[in-house]
N, C-alpha and C positions, 0 to 999 in steps of 0.2 A: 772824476776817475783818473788816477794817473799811469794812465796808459805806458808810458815808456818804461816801463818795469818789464813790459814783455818784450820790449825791443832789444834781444839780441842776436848777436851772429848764429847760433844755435836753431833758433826757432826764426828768421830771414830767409834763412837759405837751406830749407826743406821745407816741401808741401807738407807734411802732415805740422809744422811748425806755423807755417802761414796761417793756415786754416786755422788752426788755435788762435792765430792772435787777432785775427779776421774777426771770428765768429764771436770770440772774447770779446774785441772793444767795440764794435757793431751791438753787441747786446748790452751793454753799458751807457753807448747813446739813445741809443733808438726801443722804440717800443709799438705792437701792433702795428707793424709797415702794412700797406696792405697790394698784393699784387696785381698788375697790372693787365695780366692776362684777361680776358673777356674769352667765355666758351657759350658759342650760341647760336641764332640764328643771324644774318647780316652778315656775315663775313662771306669774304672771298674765296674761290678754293683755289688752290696753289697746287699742291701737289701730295704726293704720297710717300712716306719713309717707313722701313722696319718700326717694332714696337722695341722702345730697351725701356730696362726693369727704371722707374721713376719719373713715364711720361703719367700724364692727366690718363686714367682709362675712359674718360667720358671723350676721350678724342678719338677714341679706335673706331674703325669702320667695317659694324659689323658683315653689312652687305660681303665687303672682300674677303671678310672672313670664312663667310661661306662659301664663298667660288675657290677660295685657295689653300682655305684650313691652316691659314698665317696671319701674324697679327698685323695689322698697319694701322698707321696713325693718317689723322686726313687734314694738312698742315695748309694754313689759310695764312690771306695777308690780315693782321688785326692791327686797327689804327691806333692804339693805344701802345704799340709794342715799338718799344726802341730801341735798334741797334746802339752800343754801346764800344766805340774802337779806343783802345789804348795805346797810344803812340810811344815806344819809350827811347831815349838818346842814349845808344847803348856805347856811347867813345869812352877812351880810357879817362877822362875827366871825372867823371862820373864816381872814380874809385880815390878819391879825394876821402880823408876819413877826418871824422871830428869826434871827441870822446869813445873812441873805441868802434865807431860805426862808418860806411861811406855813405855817400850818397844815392849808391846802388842800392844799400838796404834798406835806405827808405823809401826808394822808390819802388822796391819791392813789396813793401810796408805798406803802402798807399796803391800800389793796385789790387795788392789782395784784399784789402779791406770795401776800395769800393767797386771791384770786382764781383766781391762777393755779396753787397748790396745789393747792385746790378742783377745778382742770379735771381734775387731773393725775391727783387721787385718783377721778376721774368721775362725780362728784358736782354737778348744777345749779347753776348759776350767775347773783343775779341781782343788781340794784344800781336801787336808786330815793334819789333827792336832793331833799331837802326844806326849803323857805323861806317864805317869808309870798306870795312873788310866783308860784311856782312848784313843779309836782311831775313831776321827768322819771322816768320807770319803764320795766324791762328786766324782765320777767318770768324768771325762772329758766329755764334748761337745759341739758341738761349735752351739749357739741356744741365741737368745735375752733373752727368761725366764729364761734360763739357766743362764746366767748371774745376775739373780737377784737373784736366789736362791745360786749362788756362794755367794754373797752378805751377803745372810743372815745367812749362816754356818759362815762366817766370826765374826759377829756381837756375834752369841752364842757360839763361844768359851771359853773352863773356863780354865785357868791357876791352874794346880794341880802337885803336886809332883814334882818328878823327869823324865829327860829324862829316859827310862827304860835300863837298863843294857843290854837287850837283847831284840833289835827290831827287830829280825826275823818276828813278825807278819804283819811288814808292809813292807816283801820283797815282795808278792804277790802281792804288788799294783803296782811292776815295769816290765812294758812291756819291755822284752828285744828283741821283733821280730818286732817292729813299730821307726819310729823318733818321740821323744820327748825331748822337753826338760824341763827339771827338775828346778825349783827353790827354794831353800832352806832354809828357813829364822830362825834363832837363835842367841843367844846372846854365843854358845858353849861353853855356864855355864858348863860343867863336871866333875866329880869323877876323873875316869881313863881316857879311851881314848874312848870312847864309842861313841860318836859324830863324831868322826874323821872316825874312823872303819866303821861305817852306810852310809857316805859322802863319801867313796870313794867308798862301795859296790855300788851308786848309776851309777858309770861310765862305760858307756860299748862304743864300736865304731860305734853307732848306736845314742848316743843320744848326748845332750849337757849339761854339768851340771853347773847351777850359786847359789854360795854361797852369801848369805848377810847377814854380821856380823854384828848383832846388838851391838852396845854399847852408854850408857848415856854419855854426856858430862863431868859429875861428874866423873865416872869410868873410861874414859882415859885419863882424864888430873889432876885426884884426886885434885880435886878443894874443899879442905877441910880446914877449920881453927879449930884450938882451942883441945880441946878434941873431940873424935868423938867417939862414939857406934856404927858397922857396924854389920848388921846381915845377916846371909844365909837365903834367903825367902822360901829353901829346907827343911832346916836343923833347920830353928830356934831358930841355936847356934849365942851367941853374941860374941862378943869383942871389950873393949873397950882401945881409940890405940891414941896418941897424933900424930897429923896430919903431925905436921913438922918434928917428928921423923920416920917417916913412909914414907915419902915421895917420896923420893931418892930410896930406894931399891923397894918399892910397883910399878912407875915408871920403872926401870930397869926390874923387873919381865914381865910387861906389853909389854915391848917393845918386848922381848927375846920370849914372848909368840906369839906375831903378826907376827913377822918374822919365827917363826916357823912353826905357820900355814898359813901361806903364800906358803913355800915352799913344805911343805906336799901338797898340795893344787894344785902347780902346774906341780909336778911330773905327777899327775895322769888328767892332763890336765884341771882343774875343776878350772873356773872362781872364784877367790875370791873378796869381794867386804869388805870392810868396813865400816856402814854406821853409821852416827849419827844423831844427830837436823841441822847441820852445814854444811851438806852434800846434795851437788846439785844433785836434782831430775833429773837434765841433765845427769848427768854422769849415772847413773843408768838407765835411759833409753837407751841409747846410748850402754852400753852394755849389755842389755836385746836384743837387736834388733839385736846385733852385734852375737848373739850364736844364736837367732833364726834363722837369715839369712843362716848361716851356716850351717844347716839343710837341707837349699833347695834343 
């Protein structure tokens, strides 16, 4: 299936556009997924929430029903259910474009798709985006409006700044007493090493963590002619570099860079992935599913 026929700026960056192309290339891969929810006896009770229109009705509790003539749902811990948090590097890097797209869009691209897995499998759903200026946060849960509203956080993201030198403020958003697993999506544009350092703070023996390297086709194969002006979308510093003289060692640097984080990477047990325009949506499903299972 050749998916990037749907990948444009049109359908990116509007929810009702995501969800088409979500639910589009999700059904092109996959067939009879089956959900993960368990409704039954063994489970824990938790607590109690309003009924909205697309829960389970076999979760409602009629008992309260009677005493209050409203509906509630009777929400338990179930060991099969996995919170699912989407971490995204919302800096102006990110807005790097290669054939008409940034790398914002496919990161868009890529949580709606398996975001929308995530819903399907009935497993929480959450998404926090993170920049020097900003932290927007969607706490997990596993709910059909939920998912729409994941949607739309996705859609109003604004690419600003830098990664922050010091993201302590989004340690708070990491459950270290629950299974989760984590997915991470960035182009690991950085200074120092400050992406690397937050990426690994993310692993504990409790969750599952998957990284996805963003990069344009232009930027790993430096598919450059002639003279060239590159600038930092950070920094707003230029330079300007002849292509064929660049090439050789800009390449070499790249390569020595991938294998490095590679290896950092799998020290601490943490899925790396490297994704581009050219890169099958199979493969990346296959191991999204592969670390959630792992969870079980």
């Amino acid at each position: 299936m050749n998916y990037q026929e749907f990948l444009t700026p049109e359908n990116l960056n509007s929810v009702k556009g995501l969800e088409f192309v979500a639910k589009t290339i999700l059904e092109g891969h996959t067939a009879g997924l089956n959900r993960s929810r368990k409704v039954g006896q063994g489970m824990e009770f938790s607590q109690y929430r309003s009924y909205e229109p697309g829960d389970d009705i076999r979760l409602l509790d009629w008992k309260m029903l009677a005493r209050s003539s409203r509906y509630y749902i009777k929400q338990a811990e179930i060991d099969t259910n996995i919170s699912v948090k989407f971490i995204i590097d919302a800096s102006a890097s990110m807005l790097h474009e290669d054939s008409g797209l940034t790398k914002m869009d496919y990161a868009r691209f890529l949580c709606a798709t398996l975001g929308y897995l995530t819903s399907h499998q009935g497993d929480a759903v959450g998404l926090f985006a993170l920049n020097e200026v900003e932290l927007k946060t969607l706490y997990p849960r596993a709910h059909i409006r939920h998912f729409n509203r994941f949607l739309h956080y996705l859609v109003e993201i604004e690419n600003k700044g830098k990664w922050p030198a010091n993201s302590a403020d989004i340690r708070e958003l990491h459950d270290r007493n629950h299974k989760e697993l984590i997915v991470f999506i960035s182009d690991l544009y950085e200074e120092n090493d400050e992406l690397l350092k937050f990426i690994k703070s993310l692993k504990t023996n409790r969750n599952e963590v998957v990284v996805i390297h963003l990069m344009g086709e232009n930027e790993l194969n430096f598919n450059y002619t002639g003279s060239v002006t590159l600038e930092d979308l950070e920094t707003y510093s230029r330079v300007k570099i002849s292509a064929a003289d660049a090439k050789e060692i800009y390449e070499q640097n790249v390569s020595e860079f991938l294998f490095n984080v590679n290896e950092a990477l799998l020290r601490e047990g943490i899925d790396y992935n490297l994704f581009t325009t050219g890169t099958s949506i199979g493969e990346m499903l296959s191991s999204f599913l592969k670390r959630r299972n792992a969870l079980i």
